[in-house]
VEXMAR-136735 format. One record per residue (C-alpha): residue in three letters; y, x, z. Coordinates in steps of 0.02 Angstrom, whole numbers, plus 50000, padded with zeros to 5 digits. Layout:
VEXMAR-136735
ALAYXZ ...
END
This chain:
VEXMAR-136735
UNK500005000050000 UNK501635006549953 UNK503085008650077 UNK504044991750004 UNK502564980550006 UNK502344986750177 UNK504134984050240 UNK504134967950141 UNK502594963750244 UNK503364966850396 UNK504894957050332 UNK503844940850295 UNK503034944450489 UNK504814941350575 UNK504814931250707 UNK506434939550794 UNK507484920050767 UNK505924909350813 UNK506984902550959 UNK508374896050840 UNK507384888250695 UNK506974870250711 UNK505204871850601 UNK505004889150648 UNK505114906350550 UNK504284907250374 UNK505484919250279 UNK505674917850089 UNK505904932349973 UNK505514938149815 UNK505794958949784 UNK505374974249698 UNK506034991249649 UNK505924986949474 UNK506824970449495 UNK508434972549371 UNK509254954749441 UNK509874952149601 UNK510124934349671 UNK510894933449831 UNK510694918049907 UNK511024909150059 UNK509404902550179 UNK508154892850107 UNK507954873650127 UNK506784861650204 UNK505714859650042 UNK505734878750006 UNK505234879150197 UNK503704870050145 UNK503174879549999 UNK503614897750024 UNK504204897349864 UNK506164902849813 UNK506984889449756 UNK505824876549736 UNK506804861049726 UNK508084853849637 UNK509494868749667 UNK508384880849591 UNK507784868649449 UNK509864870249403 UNK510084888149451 UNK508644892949310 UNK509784882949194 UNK511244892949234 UNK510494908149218 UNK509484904249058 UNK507694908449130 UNK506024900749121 UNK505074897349279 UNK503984912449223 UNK505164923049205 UNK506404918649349 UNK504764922449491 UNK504404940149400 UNK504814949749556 UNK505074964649434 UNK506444956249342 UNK507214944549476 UNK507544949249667 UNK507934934149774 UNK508574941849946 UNK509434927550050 UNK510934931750164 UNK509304923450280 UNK507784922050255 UNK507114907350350 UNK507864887650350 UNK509104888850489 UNK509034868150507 UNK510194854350443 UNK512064850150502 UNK513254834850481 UNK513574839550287 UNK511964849450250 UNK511124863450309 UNK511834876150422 UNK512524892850383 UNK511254906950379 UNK510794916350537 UNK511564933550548 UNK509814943150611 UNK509274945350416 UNK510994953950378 UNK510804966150520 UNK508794970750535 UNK508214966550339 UNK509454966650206 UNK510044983850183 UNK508304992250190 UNK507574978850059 UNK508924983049935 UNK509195001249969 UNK507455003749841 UNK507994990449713 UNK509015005949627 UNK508714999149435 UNK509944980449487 UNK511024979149336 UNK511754962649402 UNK512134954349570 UNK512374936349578 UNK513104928949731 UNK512554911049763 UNK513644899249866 UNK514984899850010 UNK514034910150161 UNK513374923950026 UNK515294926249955 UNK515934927350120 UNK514594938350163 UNK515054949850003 UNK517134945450033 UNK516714952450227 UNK516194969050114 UNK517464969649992 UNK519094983150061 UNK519924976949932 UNK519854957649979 UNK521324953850091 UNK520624934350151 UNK519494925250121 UNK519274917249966 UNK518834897449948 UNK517204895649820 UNK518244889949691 UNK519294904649695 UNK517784915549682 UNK516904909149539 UNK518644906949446 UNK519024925049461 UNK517424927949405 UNK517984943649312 UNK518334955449485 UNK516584963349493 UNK516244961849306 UNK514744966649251 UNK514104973249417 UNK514324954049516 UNK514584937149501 UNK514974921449613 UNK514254906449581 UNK514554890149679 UNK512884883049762 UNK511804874249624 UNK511444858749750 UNK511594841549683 UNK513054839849833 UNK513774849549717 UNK514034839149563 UNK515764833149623 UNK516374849749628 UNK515554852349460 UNK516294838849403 UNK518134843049458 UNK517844860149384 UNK517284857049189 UNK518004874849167 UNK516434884449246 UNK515114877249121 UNK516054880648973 UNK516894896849026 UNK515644905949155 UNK513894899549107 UNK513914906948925 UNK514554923648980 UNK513354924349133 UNK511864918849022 UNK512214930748891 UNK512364944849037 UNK510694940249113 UNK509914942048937 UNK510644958548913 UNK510064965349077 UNK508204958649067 UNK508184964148889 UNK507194977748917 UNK505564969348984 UNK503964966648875 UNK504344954348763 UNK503304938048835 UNK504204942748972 UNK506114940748917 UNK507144926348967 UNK507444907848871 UNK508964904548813 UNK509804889248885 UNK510474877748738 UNK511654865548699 UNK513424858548773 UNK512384851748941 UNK511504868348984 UNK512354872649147 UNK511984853149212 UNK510204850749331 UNK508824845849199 UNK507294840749245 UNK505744853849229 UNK503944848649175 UNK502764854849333 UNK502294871149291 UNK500794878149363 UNK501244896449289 UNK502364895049435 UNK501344898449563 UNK500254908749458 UNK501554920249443 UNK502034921649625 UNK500294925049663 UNK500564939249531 UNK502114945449631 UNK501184947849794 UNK499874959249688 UNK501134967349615 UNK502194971649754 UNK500544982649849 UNK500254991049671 
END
């Protein structure tokens, strides 16, 4: 077993917020050295709770739209990281689930991305992961509202990219905002194509299509899915 799959082992053994998680600690992650995508998340939800699997519900059935990538391709933990500002579901508020526990930032983060040396592209999912990256930035003077951040998409340019939080509680923001499909989505696509270009080529992304690609669409069950997690697990002790 290598030294990642080990620590990534150990990572997926935490139990250090048991205390503070209503259903208890099942971290979700996806990593590996060779992973050339970075998404960085916020915690999981209920349903991904349930599963184990990243984004397995109806945010992540719109976040592959946005980026352009088949299930396949989107849970190749050599092309696509998925490291969470947390790692387990930190429980449900008054308008949806809380903000991520800190413990992930301070024992896990920095040692599971200090391998992933070949990320080409950092995406930045929702509120609590800009702040997290705003908290990071010397040059940021405040803190920046969402809207802000995804609008000045161009700071980090080609390095990083905000992204508001593909939820359907979402869609009025989405809807007050017609700027970021037309605008961001084709230039993100096109940037997530260029950075997994060099995989095999069964392996390279889909292209999203059409006026409507950035909306949620619905995605036929696909039992490569799982098939291909199970290949990430193998993979990740080779």
């Amino acid at each position: 077993m290598t030294p990642f799959a080990r620590l990534l082992r150990e990572v997926r053994a935490c139990t250090a917020c048991a205390a503070q998680l209503p259903l208890g600690p099942r971290p979700v992650l996806q990593a590996h050295p060779a992973a050339r995508l970075l998404l960085a998340s916020q915690a999981p939800g209920r349903k991904v709770h349930e599963s184990g699997i990243p984004f397995d519900d109806a945010s992540g059935q719109r976040l592959r739209a946005w980026l352009g990538l088949s299930p396949e391709t989107f849970y190749d933990a050599r092309l696509v990281a998925i490291v969470p500002m947390a790692f387990c579901y930190p429980g449900t508020g008054r308008s949806g689930d809380l903000p991520p526990l800190p413990e992930c930032e301070r024992r896990w983060r920095a040692r599971l991305l200090a391998p992933l040396k070949q990320i080409e592209l950092t995406v930045v999912i929702g509120g609590h992961a800009q702040a997290c990256y705003d908290a990071a930035d010397e040059g940021m003077a405040r803190r920046r509202t969402i809207t802000e951040a995804v609008r000045n998409w161009r700071r980090h340019w080609p390095r990083q990219l905000v992204l508001p939080h593909p939820s359907p509680r979402n869609n009025r923001w989405l809807l007050r905002n017609p700027w970021f499909e037309g605008e961001v989505l084709p230039v993100l696509q096109a940037r997530v194509a260029e950075v997994l270009s060099g995989a095999a080529p069964a392996d390279r992304p889909t292209t999203a299509r059409g006026a409507n690609a950035g909306r949620a669409r619905q995605e036929k069950p696909d039992a490569g899915r799982e098939t291909a997690l199970a290949r990430r697990d193998r993979r990740a002790v080779a």
